[in-house]
N, C-alpha and C positions, 0 to 999 in steps of 0.2 A: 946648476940646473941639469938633469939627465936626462939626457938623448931620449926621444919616442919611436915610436914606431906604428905603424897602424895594424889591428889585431883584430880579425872575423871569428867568431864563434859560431857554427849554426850547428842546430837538430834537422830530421827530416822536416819536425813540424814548424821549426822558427828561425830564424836569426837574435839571437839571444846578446851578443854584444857586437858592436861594432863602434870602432872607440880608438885613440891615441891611448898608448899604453905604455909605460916602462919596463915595465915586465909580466912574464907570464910563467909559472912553475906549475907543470901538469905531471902526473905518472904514466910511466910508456913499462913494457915488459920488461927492461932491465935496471928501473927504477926512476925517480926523479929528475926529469931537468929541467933547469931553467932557460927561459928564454930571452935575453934584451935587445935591444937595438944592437945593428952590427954582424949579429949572426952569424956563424957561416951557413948556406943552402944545406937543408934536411929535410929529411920525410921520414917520419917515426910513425907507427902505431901508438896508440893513448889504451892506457890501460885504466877501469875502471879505477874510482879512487877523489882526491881532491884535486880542483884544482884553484890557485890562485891567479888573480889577477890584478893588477897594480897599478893604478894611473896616478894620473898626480893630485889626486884629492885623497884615495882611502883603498884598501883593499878589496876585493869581491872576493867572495868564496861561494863555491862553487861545486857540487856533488857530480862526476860524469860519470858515463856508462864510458864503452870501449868503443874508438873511430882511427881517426889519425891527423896528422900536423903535418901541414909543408911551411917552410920557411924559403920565403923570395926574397933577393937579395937586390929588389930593385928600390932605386933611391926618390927622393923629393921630384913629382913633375915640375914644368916649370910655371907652372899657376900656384906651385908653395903647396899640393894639395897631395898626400902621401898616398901612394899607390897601397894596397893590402898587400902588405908584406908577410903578415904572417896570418893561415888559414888552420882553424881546427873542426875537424867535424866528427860528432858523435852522437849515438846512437840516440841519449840522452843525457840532458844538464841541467840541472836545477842547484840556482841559489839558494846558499843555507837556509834565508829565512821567507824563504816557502817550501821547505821541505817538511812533511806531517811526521813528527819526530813517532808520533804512536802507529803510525800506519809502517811506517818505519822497520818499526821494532813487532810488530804483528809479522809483516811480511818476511820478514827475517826468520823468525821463530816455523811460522808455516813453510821455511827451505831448510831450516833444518832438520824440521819431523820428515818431509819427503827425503831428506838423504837418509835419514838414520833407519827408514823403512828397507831400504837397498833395492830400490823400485827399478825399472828398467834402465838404458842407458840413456835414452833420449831424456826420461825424465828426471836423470840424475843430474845431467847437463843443464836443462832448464831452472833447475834448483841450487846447481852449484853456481851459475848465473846468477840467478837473483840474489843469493843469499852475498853475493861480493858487493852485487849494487848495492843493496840494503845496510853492510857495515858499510860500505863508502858515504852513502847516505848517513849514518848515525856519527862516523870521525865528522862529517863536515861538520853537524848539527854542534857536537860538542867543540870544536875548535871556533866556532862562529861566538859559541857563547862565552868561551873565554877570551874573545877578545870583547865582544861587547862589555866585558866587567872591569875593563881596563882603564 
């Protein structure tokens, strides 16, 4: 049996999981890590992208915008009821399967036209923004479906 841990997910607008977990592999600016029970204490930025999460039934998948992760290194109370050891908060997170795969790929396509215009800086940033969320959005959508064919 492997180790748990307890694992907060929030947006500004939700608490999206809150859960014993086995693990959790999110992307930070200098790429993928994973996270399990044991830890050592971190505070990372989350870089838009996938994120997974693992409890002991099935995996979540999971499209984020850009926030960050602390990891606590506190253990079992003694009422057996696990303190939040590991916190992530982002901008925005939407599970694979409510992500609108065409809205998707519209809003994609419309950050590309605004980059390729060479339109000012703020609104190259805006564009260079979404257009990241939106492939992170489209890798979830297809990695979600290849595992549902499994």
């Amino acid at each position: 049996m492997s180790k748990t841990f307890r694992f907060l997910l929030s947006t500004p607008d939700a608490v999206l999981y809150d859960g014993e977990v086995e693990s959790v592999i999110l992307p930070t600016p200098n790429g993928e890590i994973g996270i399990m029970a044991d830890h050592e204490p971190l505070v990372s930025l989350i870089s838009p992208g996938m994120m997974t999460i693992k409890d002991k039934s099935q995996e979540k998948i999971l499209a984020t915008g850009s926030g960050f992760i602390k990891v606590n290194t506190a253990g079992t109370k003694s009422d057996g009821v696990s303190p939040v050891q590991v916190e992530a908060f982002t901008q925005t997170a939407e599970f694979a399967d409510s992500i609108d795969e065409q809205r998707a790929l519209e809003a994609k396509k419309q950050a590309e036209l605004v980059m390729a215009e060479k339109a000012d800086e703020i609104s190259l940033a805006n564009a260079s923004s979404l257009l990241e969320r939106n492939i992170a959005r489209l890798k979830t959508i297809e990695r979600h479906k290849k595992r549902s064919h499994h």
